[in-house]
C-alpha positions as protocol buffer text, in pm:
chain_id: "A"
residue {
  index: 1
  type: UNK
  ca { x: 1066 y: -4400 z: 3199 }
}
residue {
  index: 2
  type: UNK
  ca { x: 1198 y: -4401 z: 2835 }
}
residue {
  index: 3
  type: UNK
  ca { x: 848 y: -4285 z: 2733 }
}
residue {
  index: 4
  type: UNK
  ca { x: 893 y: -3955 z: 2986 }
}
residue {
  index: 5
  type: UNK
  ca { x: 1218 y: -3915 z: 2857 }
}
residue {
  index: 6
  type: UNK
  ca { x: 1174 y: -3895 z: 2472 }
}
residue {
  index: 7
  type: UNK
  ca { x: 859 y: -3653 z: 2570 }
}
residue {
  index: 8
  type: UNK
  ca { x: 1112 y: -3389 z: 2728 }
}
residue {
  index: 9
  type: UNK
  ca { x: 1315 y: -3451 z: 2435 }
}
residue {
  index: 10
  type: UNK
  ca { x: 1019 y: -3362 z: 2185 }
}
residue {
  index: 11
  type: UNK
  ca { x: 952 y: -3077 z: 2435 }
}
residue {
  index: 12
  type: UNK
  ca { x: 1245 y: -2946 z: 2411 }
}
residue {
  index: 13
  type: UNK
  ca { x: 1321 y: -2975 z: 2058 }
}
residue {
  index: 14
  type: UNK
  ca { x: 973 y: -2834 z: 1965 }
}
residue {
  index: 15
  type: UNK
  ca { x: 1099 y: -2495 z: 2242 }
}
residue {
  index: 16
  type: UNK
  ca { x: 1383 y: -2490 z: 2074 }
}
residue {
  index: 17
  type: UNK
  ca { x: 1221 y: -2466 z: 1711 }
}
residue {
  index: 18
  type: UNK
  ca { x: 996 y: -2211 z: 1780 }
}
residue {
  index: 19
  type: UNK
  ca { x: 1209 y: -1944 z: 1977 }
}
residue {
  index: 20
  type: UNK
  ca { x: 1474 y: -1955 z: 1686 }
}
residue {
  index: 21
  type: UNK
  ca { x: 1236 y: -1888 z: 1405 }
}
residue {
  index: 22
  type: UNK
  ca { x: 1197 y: -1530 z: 1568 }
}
residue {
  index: 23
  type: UNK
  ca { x: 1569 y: -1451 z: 1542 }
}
residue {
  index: 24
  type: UNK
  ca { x: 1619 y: -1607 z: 1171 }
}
residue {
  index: 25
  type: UNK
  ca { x: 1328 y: -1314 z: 1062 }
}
residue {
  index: 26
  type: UNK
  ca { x: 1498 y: -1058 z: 1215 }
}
residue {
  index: 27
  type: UNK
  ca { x: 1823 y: -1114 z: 1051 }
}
residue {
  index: 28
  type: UNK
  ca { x: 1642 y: -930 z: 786 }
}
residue {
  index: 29
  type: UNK
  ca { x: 1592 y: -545 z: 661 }
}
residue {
  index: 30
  type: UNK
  ca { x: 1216 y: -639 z: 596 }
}
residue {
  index: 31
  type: UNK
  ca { x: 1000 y: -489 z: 820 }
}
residue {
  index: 32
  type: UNK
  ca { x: 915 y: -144 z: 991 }
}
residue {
  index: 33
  type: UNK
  ca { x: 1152 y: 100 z: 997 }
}
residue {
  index: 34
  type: UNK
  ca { x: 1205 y: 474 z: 1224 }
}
residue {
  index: 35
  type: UNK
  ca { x: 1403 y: 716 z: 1258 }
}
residue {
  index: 36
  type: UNK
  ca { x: 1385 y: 977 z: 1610 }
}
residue {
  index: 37
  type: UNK
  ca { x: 1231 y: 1266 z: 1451 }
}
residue {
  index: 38
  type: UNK
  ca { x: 933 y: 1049 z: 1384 }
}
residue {
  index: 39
  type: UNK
  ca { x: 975 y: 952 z: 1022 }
}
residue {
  index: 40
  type: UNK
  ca { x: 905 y: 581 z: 882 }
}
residue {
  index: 41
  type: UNK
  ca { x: 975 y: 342 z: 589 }
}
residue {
  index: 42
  type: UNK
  ca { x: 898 y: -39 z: 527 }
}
residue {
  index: 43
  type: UNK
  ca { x: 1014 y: -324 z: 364 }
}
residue {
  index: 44
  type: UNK
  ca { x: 933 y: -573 z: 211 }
}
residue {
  index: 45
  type: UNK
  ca { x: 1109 y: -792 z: -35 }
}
residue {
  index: 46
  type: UNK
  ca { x: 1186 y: -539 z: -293 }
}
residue {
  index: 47
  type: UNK
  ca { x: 859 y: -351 z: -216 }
}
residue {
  index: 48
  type: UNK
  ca { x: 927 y: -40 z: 22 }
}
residue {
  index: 49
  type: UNK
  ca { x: 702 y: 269 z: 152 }
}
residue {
  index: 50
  type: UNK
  ca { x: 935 y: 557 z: 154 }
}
residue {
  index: 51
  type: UNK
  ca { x: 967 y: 828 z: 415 }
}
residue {
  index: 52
  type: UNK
  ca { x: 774 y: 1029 z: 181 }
}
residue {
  index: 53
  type: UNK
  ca { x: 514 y: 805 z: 151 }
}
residue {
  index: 54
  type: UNK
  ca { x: 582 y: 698 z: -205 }
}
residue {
  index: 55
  type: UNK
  ca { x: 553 y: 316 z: -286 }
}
residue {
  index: 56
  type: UNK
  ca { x: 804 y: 165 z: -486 }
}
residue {
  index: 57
  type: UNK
  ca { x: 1019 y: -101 z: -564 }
}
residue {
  index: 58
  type: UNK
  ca { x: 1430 y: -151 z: -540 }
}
residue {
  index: 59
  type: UNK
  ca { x: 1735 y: -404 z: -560 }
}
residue {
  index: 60
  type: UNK
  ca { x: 1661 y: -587 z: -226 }
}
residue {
  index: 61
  type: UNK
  ca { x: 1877 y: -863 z: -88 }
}
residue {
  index: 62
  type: UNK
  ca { x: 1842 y: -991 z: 300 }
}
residue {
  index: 63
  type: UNK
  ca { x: 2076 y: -728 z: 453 }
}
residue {
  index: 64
  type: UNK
  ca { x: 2078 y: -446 z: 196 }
}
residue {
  index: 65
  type: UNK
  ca { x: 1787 y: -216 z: -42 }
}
residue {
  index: 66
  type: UNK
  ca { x: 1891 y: 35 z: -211 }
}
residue {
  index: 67
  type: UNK
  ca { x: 1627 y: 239 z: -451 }
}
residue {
  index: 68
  type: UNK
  ca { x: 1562 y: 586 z: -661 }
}
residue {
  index: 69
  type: UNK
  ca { x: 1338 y: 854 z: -507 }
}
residue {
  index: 70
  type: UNK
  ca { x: 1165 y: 1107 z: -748 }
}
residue {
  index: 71
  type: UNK
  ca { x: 1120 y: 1290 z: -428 }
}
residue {
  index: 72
  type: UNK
  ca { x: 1509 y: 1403 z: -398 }
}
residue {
  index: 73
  type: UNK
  ca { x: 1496 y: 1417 z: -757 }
}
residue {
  index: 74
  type: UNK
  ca { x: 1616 y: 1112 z: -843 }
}
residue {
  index: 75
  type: UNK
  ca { x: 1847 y: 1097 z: -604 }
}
residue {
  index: 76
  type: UNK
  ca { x: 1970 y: 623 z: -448 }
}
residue {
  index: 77
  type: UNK
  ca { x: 1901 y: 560 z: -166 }
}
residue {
  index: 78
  type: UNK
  ca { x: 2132 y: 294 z: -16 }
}
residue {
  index: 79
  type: UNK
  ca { x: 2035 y: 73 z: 349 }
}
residue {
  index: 80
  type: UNK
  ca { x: 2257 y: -155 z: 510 }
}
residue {
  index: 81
  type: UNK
  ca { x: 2126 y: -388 z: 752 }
}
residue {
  index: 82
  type: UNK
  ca { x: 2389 y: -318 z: 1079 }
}
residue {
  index: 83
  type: UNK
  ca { x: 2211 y: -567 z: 1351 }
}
residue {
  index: 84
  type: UNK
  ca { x: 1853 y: -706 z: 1400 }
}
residue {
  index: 85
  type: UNK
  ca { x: 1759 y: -363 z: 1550 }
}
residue {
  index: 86
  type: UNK
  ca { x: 1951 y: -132 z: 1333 }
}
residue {
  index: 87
  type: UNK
  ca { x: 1967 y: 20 z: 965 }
}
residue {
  index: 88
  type: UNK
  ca { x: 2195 y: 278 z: 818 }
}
residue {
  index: 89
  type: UNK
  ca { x: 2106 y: 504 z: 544 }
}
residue {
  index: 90
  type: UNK
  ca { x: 2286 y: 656 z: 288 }
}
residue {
  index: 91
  type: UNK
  ca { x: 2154 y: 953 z: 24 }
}
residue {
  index: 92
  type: UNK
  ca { x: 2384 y: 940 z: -270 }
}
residue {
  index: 93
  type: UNK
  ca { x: 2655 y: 773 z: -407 }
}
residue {
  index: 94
  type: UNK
  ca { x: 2960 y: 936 z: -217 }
}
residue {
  index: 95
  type: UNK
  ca { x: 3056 y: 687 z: -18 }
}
residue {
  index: 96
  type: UNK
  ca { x: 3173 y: 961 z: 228 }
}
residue {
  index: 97
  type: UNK
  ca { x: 2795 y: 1093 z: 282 }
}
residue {
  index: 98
  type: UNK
  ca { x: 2630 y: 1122 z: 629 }
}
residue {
  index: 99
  type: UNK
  ca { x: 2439 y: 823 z: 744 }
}
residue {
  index: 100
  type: UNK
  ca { x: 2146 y: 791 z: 909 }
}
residue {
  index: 101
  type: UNK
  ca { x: 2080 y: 550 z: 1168 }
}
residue {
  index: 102
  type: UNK
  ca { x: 1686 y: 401 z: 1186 }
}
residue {
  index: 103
  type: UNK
  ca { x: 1599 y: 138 z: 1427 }
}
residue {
  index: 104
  type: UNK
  ca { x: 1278 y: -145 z: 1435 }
}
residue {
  index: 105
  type: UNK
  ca { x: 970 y: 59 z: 1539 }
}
residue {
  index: 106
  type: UNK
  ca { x: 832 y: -49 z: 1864 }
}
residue {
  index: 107
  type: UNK
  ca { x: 509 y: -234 z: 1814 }
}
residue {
  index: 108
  type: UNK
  ca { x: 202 y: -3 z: 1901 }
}
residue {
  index: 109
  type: UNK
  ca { x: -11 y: -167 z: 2194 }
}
């Protein structure tokens, strides 16, 4: 009987393990980003693909990248990491700028 139970225990541990390490990566900007009119960007560490297409590298910490495009002439590019699912941009420095809101894409199947 202690043998059966210290096997669930294992079990469980072992479940418990494996369906956390999921949620630790996604409390992270890396990864593939879109926005709805079909645009894209991804991350990773303080590498990025732009919308534009451009690769590149910026000031990348777990919840925030921020970067200069040649594309808007030069113009930062600021992210904030909002939720697992959700990143707000910023173009510029006014801190009073629209931002955009770009979500995980969906895996293709």
């Amino acid at each position: 009987m202690y043998d059966r139970l210290r096997l669930r225990m294992v079990v469980a541990a072992s479940l418990l393990l494996v369906s956390t390490a999921g949620a630790v990566r996604a409390d992270v900007i890396d990864g593939e980003w879109c926005d709805d009119n079909g645009h894209h960007f991804s991350i990773k560490g303080p590498q990025i693909v732009t919308p534009e297409g451009t690769r590149t590298t910026g000031d990348y910490s777990r919840h925030a990248f921020s970067y200069t495009t040649d594309a808007l002439n030069g113009t930062q590019v600021f992210m904030r990491l909002i939720n697992e699912s959700t990143v707000h941009l910023r173009r510029g420095t006014d801190p009073s700028a629209a931002v955009q809101v770009w979500r995980r894409c969906e895996p293709i199947s």
